[in-house]
C-alpha positions in Angstrom: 0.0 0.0 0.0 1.4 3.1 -0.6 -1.3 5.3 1.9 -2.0 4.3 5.4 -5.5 3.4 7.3 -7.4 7.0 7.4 -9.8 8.8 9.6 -8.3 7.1 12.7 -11.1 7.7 15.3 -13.2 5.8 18.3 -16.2 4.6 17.3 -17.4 3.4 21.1 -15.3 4.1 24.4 -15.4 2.6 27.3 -13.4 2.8 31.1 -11.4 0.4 30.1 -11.9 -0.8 26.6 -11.5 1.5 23.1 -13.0 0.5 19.7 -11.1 1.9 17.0 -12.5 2.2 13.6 -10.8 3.6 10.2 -11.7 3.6 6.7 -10.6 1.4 3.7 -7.9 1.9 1.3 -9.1 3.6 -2.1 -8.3 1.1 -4.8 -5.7 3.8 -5.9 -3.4 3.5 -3.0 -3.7 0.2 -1.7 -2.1 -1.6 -4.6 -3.3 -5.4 -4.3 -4.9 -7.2 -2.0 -5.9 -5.8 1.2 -5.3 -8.9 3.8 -5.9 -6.5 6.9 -4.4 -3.9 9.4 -2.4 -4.1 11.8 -2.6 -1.5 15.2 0.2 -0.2 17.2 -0.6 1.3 20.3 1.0 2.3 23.8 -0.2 4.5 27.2 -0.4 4.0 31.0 0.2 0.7 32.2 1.6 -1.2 29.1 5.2 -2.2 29.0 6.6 -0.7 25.6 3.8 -0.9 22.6 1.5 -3.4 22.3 0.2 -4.6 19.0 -2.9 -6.1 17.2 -3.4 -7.4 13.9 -7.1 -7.2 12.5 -7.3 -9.7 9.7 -10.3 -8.9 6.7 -10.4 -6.3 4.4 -13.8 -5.1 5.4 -12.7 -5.6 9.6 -12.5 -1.6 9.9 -12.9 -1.5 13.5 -11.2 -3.0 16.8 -12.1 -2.9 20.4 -9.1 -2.9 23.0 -9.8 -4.2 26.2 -8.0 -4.1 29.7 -7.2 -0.3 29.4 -6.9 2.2 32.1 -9.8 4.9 32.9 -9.4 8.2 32.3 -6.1 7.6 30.7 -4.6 8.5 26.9 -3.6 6.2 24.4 -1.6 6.6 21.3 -2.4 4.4 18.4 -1.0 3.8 14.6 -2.0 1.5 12.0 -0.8 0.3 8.6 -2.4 -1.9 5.7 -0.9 -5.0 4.9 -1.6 -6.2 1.1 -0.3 -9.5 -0.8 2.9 -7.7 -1.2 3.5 -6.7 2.7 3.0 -3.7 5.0 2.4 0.1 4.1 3.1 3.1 5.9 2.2 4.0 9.8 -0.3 6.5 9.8 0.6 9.5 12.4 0.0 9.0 16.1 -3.6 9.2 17.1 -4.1 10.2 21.0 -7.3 8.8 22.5 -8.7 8.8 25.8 -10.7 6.5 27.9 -13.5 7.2 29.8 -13.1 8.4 33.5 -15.5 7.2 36.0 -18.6 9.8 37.0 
């Protein structure tokens, strides 16, 4: 791929659990088969970054669990085609949910 995963946001948060959705590749930059994504991501209480792999071309969403409340999270995601992986897309900071 020669673009990463785009529009980076949460979909549904949680205390302690973030789903992260994105949208597809245009068939212009993804440049074969799209096999899935695979999501870095590091904050409070992880040692070093942690990583998930979402297999699917049409899996555009992921839900982290065991989180922290009220704490940030940075995440970054790439495509991964026939060929291998594309780019990281920039850091994206979210935040779980504190408690009331």
């Amino acid at each position: 791929p020669t673009a990463p995963p785009s529009n980076i946001h949460a979909s549904k948060k949680g205390f302690t659990s973030l789903t992260i959705s994105w949208d597809a590749l245009n068939v212009f930059t993804k440049n074969g088969d799209v096999k899935g994504y695979k999501i870095y991501y590091r904050g409070p209480g992880l040692a070093g970054t942690k990583s998930a792999i979402v297999l699917g071309k049409a899996n555009c969403q992921y839900t982290i669990t065991g989180l922290r409340q009220n704490s940030t999270y940075q995440f970054i995601l790439q495509v991964i085609n026939d060929i291998g992986p594309g780019p990281y897309s920039i850091f994206i900071p979210i935040s779980t949910l504190p408690l009331r």
